[in-house]
Structure formats: structure tokens, C-alpha cells
ZAROSE-577307 format. One record per residue: y, x, z of N, C-alpha, C in turn; residue in three letters; residue number from 1. Coordinates in steps of 0.05 Angstrom, whole numbers, plus 32768, in hexadecimal, padded with zeros to 4 digits. Example, Ala and Ser with C-alpha at 12.3 -4.5 7.8 and 13.67 -1.06 7.14 Angstrom:
residues 2
7F8E 8108 809C 7FA6 80F6 809C 7FBE 8108 809C Ala 1
7FD3 8101 808E 7FEB 8111 808F 8001 8102 809D Ser 2
//
This chain:
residues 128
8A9D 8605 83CE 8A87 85F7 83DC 8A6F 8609 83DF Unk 1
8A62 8606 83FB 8A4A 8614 83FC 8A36 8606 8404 Unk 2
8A1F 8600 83FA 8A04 85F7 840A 89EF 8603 8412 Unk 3
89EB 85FC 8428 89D7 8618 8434 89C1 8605 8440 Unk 4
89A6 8612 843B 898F 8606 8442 8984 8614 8454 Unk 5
8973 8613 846B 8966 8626 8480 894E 8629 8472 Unk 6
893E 8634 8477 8926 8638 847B 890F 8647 8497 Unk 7
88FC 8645 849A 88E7 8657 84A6 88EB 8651 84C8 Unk 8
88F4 8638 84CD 88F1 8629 84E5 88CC 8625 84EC Unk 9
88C3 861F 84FE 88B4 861B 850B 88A0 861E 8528 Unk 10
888D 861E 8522 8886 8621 8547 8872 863F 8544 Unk 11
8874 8646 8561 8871 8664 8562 8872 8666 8582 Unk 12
8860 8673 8584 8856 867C 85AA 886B 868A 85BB Unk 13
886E 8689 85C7 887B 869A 85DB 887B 86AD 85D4 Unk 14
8885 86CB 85CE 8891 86E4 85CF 888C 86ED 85AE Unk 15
8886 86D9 859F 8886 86DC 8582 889B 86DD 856B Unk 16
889C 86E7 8550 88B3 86E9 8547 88BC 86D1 852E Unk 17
88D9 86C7 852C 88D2 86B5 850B 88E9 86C9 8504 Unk 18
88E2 86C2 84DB 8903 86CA 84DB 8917 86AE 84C4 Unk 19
891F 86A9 84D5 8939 8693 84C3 8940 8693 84A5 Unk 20
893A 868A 8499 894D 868C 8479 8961 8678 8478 Unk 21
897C 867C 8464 898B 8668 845E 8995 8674 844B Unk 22
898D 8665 8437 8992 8665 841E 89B0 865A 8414 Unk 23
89C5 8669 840B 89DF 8658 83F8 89DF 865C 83DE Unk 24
89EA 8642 83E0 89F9 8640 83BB 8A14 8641 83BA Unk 25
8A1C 864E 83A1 8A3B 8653 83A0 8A3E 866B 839E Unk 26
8A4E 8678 838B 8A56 868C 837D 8A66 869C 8398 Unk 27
8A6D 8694 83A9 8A87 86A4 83BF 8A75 86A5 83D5 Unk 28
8A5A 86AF 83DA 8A4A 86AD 83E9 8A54 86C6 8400 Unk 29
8A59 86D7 83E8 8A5D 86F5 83F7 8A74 86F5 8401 Unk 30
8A89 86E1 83FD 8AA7 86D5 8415 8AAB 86CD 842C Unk 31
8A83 86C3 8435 8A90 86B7 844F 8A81 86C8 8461 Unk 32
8A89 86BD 847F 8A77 86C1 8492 8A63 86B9 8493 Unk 33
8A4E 86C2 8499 8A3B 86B2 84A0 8A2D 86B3 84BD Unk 34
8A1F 8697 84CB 8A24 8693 84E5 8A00 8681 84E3 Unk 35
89F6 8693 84FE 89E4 8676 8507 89ED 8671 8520 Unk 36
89E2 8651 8525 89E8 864A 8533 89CC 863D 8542 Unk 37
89CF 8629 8558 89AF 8622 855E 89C2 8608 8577 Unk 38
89A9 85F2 857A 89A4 85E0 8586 8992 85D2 8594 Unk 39
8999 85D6 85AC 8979 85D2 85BB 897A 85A9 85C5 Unk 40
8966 85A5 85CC 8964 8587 85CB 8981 8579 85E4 Unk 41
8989 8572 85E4 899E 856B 85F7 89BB 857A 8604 Unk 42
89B7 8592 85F1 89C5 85A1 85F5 89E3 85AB 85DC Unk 43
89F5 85B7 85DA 8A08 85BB 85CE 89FB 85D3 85BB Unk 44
8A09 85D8 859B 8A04 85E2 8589 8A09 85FC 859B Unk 45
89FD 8615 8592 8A10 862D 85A0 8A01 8641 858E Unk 46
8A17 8650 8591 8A15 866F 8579 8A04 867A 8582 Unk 47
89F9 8687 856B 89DF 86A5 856B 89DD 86B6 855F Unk 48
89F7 86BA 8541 89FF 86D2 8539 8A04 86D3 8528 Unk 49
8A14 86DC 851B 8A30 86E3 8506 8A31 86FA 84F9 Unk 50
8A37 86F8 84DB 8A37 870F 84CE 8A4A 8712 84BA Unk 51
8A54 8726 84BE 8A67 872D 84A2 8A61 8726 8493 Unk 52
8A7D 871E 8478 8A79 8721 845F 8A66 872F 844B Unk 53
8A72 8751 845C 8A5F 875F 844E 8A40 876D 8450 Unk 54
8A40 8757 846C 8A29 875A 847D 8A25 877B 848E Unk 55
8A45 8781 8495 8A4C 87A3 84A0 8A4F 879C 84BE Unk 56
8A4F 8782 84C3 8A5D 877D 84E7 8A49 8765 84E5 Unk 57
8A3B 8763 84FF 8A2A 8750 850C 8A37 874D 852B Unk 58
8A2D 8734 852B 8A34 8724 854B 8A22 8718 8554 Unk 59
8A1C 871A 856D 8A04 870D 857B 8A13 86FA 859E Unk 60
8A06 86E3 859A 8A07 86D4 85BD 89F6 86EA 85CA Unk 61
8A02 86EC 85E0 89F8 8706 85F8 89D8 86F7 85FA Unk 62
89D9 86DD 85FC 89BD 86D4 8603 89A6 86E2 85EC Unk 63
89AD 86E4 85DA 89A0 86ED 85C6 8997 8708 85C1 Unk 64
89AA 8711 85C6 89B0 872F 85BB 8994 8747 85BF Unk 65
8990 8746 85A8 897C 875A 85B2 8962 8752 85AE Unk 66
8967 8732 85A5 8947 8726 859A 8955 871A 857E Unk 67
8970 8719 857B 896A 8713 855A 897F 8725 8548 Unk 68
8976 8728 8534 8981 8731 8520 898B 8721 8509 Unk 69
89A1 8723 8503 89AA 871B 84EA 89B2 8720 84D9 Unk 70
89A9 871B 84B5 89B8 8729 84A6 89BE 871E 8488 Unk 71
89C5 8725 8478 89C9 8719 845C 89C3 872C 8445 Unk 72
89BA 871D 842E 89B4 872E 8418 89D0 871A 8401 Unk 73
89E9 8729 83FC 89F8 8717 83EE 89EE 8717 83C5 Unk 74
89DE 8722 83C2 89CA 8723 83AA 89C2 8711 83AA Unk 75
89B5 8706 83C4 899F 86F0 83B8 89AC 86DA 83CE Unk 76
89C3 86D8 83D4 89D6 86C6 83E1 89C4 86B4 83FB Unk 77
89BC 86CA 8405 89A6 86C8 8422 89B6 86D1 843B Unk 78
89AB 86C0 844E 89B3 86CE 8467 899D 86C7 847F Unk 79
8998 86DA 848C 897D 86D6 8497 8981 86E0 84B4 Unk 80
896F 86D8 84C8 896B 86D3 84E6 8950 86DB 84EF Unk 81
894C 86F9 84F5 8930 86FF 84FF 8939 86FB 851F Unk 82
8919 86EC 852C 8925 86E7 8544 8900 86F5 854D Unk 83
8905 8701 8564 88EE 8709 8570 88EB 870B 8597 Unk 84
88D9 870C 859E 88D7 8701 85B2 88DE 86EB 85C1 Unk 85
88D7 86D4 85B0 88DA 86C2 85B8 88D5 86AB 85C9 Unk 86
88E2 8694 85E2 88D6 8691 85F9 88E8 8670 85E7 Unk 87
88D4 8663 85FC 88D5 8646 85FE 88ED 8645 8601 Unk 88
890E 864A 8608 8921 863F 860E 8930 8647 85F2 Unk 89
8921 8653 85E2 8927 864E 85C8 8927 8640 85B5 Unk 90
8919 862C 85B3 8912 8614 85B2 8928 8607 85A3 Unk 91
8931 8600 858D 894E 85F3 8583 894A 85F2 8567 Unk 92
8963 85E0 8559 8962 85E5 8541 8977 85F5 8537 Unk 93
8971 8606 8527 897F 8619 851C 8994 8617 8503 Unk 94
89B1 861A 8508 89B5 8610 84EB 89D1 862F 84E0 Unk 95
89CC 862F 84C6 89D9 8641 84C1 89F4 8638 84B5 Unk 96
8A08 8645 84B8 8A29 8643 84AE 8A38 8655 84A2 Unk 97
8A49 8648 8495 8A57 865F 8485 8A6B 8658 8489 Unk 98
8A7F 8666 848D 8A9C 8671 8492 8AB3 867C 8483 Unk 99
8ABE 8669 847A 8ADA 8676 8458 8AE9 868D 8476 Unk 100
8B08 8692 8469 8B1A 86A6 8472 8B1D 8694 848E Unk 101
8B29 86A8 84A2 8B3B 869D 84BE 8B47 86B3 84BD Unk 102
8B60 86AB 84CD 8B74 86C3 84D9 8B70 86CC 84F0 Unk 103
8B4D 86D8 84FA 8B44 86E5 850C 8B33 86EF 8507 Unk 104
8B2B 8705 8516 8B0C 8718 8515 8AFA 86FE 8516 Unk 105
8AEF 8718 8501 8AD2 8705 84FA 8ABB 8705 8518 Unk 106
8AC7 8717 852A 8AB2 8713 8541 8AB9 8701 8550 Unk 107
8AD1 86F1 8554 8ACE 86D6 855D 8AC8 86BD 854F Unk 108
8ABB 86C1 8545 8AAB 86A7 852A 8A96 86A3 853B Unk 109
8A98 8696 8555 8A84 8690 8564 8A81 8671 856A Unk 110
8A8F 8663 8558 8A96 864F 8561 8A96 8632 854C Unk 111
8A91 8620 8553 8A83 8608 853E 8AA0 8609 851F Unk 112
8AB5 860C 852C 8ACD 85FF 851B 8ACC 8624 8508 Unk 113
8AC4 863B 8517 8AC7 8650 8506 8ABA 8651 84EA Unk 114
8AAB 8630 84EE 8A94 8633 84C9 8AA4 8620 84BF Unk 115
8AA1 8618 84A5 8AAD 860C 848D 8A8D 85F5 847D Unk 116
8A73 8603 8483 8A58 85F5 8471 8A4A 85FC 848E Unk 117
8A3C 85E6 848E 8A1A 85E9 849D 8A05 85DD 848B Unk 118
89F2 85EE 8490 89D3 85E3 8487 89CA 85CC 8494 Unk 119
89BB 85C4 848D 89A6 85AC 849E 89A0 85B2 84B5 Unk 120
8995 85CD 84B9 897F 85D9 84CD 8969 85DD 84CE Unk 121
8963 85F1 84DB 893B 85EC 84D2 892F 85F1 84F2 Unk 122
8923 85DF 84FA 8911 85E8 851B 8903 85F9 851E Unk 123
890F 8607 853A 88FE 861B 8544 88F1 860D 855A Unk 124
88CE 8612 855F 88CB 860F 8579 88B9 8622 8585 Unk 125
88C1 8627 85A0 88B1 863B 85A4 889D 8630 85BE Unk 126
8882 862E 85BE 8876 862E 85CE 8864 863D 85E8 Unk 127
886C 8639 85FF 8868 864A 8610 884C 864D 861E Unk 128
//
């Protein structure tokens, strides 16, 4: 079992930066994938970036790419989401996941059924 909490949601101007925390519990932290994800008001959950086990391979939505970063510290069983330049259609709630084994590359873990735990979420908003 894993439980993962977000953190460092909030509101923030147009072309400004936050960065995400999500905190797990559980000794096999450093086994899974880990994944954020995000949800804007009326709209379907959709990926924003994926990271190895050993945090050696990162994945990004094309929409993204290039304004966020993601990464993990498996010490302190963190995984975190710097996001910068950020525009109003960013706007969503953010939630982080973790991912046991599949019998595929970890770069298609783009996808709701590729996690195993989600967090709550924490809101981003960004105002324009």
C-alpha cells in the first residue's frame, strides 16, 4: 500500500512558477512509478509526467514539455513537479500516482489504469 499526499497547490499569475510535492508512505517507494497527473474543471484527468523508479527516465505530455519538470528524492520518499511559465489554461487539480510493475515501458505509463495509488490533489490556479 501507498499513500501519497500533494502539496504546494495554489494561485499564481500568469507566466509564474509553483513546484508540486507529494509526499509517500511505504517502505517500496523506490518500486514504483511515479506519475502526475492534472484536471481542469469539466474536463478529463490527463497526464503531465512520469518518472522512473530510479528517477533515470522522465516523461512529459507534449503540452507541457518544457515548462515542467519532474523528479523524486527516494530518501525522503518525495516526488515533485516544478512547473514554470505558467498560463491560465493551467488551471486544474493536480494529483500524483504511483505505479507497481507492468509488462511495458515505463514510457507508456501515460495513462489513468497505468497507476495503482492516487493522492487527493492539490489546486493549481493560475491567474491571467
Amino acid at each position: 500500500q501507498v499513500q501519497l499526499v500533494e502539496s504546494g497547490g495554489g494561485l499564481v499569475q500568469a507566466g509564474g512558477s509553483l513546484r508540486l510535492s507529494c509526499a509517500a508512505s511505504g517502505r517500496t517507494f523506490s518500486s514504483y512509478v511515479m506519475g502526475w497527473f492534472r484536471q481542469a474543471p469539466g474536463k478529463e484527468r490527463e497526464f503531465a509526467a512520469a518518472i522512473s523508479w530510479s528517477g533515470g527516465y522522465t516523461y512529459y505530455a507534449e503540452s507541457m514539455k518544457g515548462r515542467i519538470t519532474i523528479s523524486r528524492d527516494n530518501a525522503k520518499n518525495m516526488v515533485y513537479l516544478q512547473m514554470s511559465s505558467l498560463k491560465p489554461e493551467d488551471t486544474a487539480v493536480y494529483y500524483c500516482a504511483a505505479g507497481g510493475p507492468r509488462p511495458y515501458s515505463d514510457s507508456s505509463r501515460t495513462r489513468e489504469y497505468d497507476y495503482d495509488y492516487w493522492g487527493q490533489g492539490t489546486q493549481v490556479t493560475v491567474s491571467s
